[in-house]
N, C-alpha and C positions, 0 to 999 in steps of 0.2 A: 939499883936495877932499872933498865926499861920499862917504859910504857906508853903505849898510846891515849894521847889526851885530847882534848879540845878545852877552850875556856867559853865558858857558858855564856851566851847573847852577843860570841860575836862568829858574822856565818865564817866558814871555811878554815876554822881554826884549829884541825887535827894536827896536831906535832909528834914524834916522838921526845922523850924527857927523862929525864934520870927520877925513881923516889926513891923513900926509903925502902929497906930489905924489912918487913916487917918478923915481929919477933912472935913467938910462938906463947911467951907467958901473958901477950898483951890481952888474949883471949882467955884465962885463968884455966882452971882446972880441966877446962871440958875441950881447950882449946886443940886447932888441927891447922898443920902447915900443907898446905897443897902445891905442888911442882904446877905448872901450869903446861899441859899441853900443845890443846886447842881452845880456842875461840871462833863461835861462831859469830857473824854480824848480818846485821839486815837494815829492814828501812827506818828503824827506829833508831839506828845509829847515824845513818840520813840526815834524819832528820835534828839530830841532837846538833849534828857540825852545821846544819843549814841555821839555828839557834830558832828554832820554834818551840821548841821545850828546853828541861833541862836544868838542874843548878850545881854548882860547885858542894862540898863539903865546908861547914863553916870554918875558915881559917886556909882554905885554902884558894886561889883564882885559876882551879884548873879541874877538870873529872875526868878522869880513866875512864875510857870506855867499854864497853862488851861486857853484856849480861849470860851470855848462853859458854857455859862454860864446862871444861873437861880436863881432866887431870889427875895427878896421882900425890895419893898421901907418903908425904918425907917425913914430917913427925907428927906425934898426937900426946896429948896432954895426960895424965894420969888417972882422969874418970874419964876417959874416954872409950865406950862401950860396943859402939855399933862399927867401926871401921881399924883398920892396922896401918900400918907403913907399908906401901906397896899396890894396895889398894888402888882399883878406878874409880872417882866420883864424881858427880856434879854438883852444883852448886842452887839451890834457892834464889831470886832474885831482891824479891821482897821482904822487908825487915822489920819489926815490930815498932808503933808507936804507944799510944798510952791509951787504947780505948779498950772494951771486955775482950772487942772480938780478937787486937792484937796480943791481949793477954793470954787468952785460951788456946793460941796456936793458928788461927785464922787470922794471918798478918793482911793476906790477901782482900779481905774485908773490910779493913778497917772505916770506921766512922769519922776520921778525922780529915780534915781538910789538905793537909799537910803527908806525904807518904815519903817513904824512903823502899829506894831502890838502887840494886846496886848496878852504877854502872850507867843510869838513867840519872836518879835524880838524889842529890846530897849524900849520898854514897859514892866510892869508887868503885870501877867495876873489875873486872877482871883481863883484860886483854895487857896482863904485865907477867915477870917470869914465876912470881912466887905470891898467893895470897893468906893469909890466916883470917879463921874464922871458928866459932862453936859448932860441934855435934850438932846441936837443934835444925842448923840451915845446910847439912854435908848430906849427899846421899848415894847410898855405892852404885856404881856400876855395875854387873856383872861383867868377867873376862869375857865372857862370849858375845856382849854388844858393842866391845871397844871401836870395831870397826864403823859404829853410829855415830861415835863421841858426840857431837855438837847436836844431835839433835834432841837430845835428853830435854831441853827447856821448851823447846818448841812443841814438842810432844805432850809435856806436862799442861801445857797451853792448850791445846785440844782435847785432851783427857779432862781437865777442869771442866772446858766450856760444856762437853756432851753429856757429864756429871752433873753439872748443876741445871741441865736442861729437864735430865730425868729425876732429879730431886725437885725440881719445883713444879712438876708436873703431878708429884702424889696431889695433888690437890684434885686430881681426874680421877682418884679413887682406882682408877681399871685405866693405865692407857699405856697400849701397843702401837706403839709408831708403824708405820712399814716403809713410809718411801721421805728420804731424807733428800735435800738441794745441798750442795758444798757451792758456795760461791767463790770463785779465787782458788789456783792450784799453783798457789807458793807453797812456802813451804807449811804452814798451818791450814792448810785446805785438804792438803796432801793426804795429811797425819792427820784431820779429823776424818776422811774418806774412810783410812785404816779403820779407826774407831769403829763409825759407823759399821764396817763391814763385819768387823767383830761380832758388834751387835746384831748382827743376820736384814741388819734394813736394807733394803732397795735403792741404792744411791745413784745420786745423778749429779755430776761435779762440774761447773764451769767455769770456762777460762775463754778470754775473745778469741785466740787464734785457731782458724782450723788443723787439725792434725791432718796427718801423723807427723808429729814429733818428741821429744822427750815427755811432757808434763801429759799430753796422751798418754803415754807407752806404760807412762807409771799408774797411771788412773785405770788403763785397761789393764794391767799385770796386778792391781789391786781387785780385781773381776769389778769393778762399779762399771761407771758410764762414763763417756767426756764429753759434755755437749759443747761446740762453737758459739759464744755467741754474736760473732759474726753471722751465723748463719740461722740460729734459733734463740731468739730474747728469750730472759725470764721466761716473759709473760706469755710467751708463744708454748716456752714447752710446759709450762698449768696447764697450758690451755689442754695440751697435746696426751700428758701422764697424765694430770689430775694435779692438783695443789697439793704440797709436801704438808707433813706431819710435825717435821723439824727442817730447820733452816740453819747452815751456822754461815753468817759473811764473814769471811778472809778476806775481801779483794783490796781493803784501804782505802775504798770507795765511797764517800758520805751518801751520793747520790745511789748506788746500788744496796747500799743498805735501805735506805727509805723505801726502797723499789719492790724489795724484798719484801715487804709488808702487803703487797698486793699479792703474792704468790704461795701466802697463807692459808693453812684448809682449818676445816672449824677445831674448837680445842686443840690447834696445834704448837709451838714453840719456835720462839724464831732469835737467835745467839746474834749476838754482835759482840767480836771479838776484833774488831779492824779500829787502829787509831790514825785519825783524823787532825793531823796540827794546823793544817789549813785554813781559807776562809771561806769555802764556795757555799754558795747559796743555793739550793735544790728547791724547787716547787715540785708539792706532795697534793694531791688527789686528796685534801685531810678529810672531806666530808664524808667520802665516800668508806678511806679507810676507816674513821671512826666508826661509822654506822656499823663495819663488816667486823670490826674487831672486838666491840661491845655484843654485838648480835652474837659471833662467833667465838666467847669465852677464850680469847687467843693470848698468848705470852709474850712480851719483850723482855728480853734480858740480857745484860751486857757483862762480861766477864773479861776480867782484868789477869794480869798471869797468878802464877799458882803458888803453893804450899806443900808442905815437904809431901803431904797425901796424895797432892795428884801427882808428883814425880813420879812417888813410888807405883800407882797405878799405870803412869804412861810409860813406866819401864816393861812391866810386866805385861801392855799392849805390843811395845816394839818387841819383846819376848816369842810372844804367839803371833806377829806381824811375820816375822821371821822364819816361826814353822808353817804358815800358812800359806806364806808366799816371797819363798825364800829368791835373795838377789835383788830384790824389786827396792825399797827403803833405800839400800846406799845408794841409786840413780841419783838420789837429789842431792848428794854430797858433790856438787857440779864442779865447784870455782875454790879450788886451795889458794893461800896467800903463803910463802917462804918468811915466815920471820915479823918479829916485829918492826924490823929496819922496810918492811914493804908496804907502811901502811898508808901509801898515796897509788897503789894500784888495789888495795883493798879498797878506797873508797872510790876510785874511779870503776871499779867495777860493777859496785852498790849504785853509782850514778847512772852510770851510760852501757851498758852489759845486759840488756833483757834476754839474755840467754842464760846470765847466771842464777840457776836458782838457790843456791845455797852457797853463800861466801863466807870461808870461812881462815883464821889463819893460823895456819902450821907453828906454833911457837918456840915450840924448842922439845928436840927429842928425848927420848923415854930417858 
């Protein structure tokens, strides 16, 4: 069967490839065959072909790419409990290695140096016609969000990040966020905006270009804010609201991240969720932040993608995303790709397209 590949450390080396049709008992008892849809992609697929990250499977000199995945169940193994044939589901990224936290079900966590991922890194990923895998990492759909498909992973990404903001903040004993910063309105800026809005806080999402145009339209149709910041920094609008409560960076920005640290109010939380393969060099203000961050009992924390839990939670956000503020979510499904025979206008897109904000490719019909 097809698949889009790249071989790992060397740049520009997306191909299509023949592999094998995988079988369905290679996953034992629990195991699930999934048709493959769609595939979403972004810059983390970018950047696997530009070879800043990235490893092969042992034995093999090539990795399938695309982690953000959607499709439907063709067969399922004989303890297989939670899904049928027919079925719409996504896929987990992250895989388990050998430390407590991978053991207990927090693969996301893990302690080990070494991670698998599929699609990233010594895994294969999904952007081929047919994948198998266990119960443990499948998780359904509902019919009525099919029209999200791809954004299931992305979503669980932001569900995770705003989860483990409010789980590491019980250390405040009593704390009520109210006005939350979204840095970056990709597609993970987007969908933490949603969250947040859920959560009843006050948001204020930025992206450099002035509106009106789409990544506004969605930001105001989410009732938050859009701030330019061509036209209002960070630092102007602390200055202007008041320092946020939480923070989650999107933008892929090493230096806006750091920045971000100044735009901190006391005991509040500040998410870094943007990966950086890069090398740039940022000069940080450290004395100033250190003093204001010790003084001001404040939080960093960095969140890596998710576990079968924040799926299921980012499901049931895009759920009440929907009655909330119905039409507004699929905006960002911007850039379809025809087939896996397209996958040099899918990466030319991911390259040179700042209008695409969600690239995704159409794989093969239902």
């Amino acid at each position: 069967m097809k698949a889009i590949a790249v071989r790992p450390g060397q740049p520009g080396s997306v191909h299509l490839r023949d592999i094998p049709t995988p079988s369905l008992n290679s996953a034992g008892t629990k195991g699930i065959r999934v048709k493959v849809l769609k595939v979403g992609v972004d810059a983390t697929d970018r950047e696997i072909n530009d070879a800043l990250y990235g490893n092969s499977p042992p034995g093999d000199d090539y990795l399938v790419l695309g982690h953000e995945c959607f499709g439907k169940v063709l067969e399922v193994g004989p303890d297989v409990r939670l899904v049928k044939p027919g079925d719409y589901v996504t896929a987990t990224v992250r895989r388990p290695g050998g430390s407590i936290y991978d053991k207990i079900g927090t693969y996301d966590m893990t302690s080990e140096e070494t991670y698998y991922e599929r699609g990233i890194n010594l895994l294969h990923g999904y952007l081929t016609e047919e994948f198998v895998d266990t119960e443990d990492y499948i998780v359904r759909v509902p019919d009525g969000l099919k029209h999200l498909h791809v954004l299931m992973e992305p979503m669980s990404c932001a569900a995770k990040a705003i989860q483990q903001a409010f789980e590491c903040q019980r250390r405040m004993k009593v704390w009520r966020p109210q006005r939350a910063f979204v840095l970056g309105a990709g597609q993970i800026g987007l969908l933490s905006t949603l969250v947040l809005k859920l959560r009843g806080l006050d948001v204020y999402t930025l992206a450099r270009a002035k509106g009106p145009h789409l990544k506004s339209e969605i930001v105001e149709g989410l009732e938050a804010k859009y701030v330019a910041t061509s036209e209002t920094s960070l630092i102007e609008l602390a200055r202007q609201v008041g320092k946020a409560d939480l923070i989650i960076d999107a933008t892929g920005s090493s230096r806006i991240a750091f920045e971000a640290m100044q735009a901190l109010g006391l005991n509040g939380a500040l998410v870094w969720t943007s990966i950086t393969g890069g090398k740039a060099v940022t000069e940080v203000p450290s004395d100033r932040v250190n003093i204001e961050w010790v003084l001001g009992n404040k939080l960093l924390l960095g969140s890596v993608n998710a576990n079968r839990e924040h799926f299921e939670a980012g499901i049931k956000d895009l759920a009440m995303g929907e009655v909330m503020y119905p039409g507004v979510l699929k905006k960002i499904l911007t850039s379809p790709v025809d087939g896996l025979d397209g996958y040099q206008e899918m990466m030319r897109l991911l390259v040179e397209d700042n209008s695409a904000l969600k690239v995704f490719v159409n794989v093969q019909d239902e």
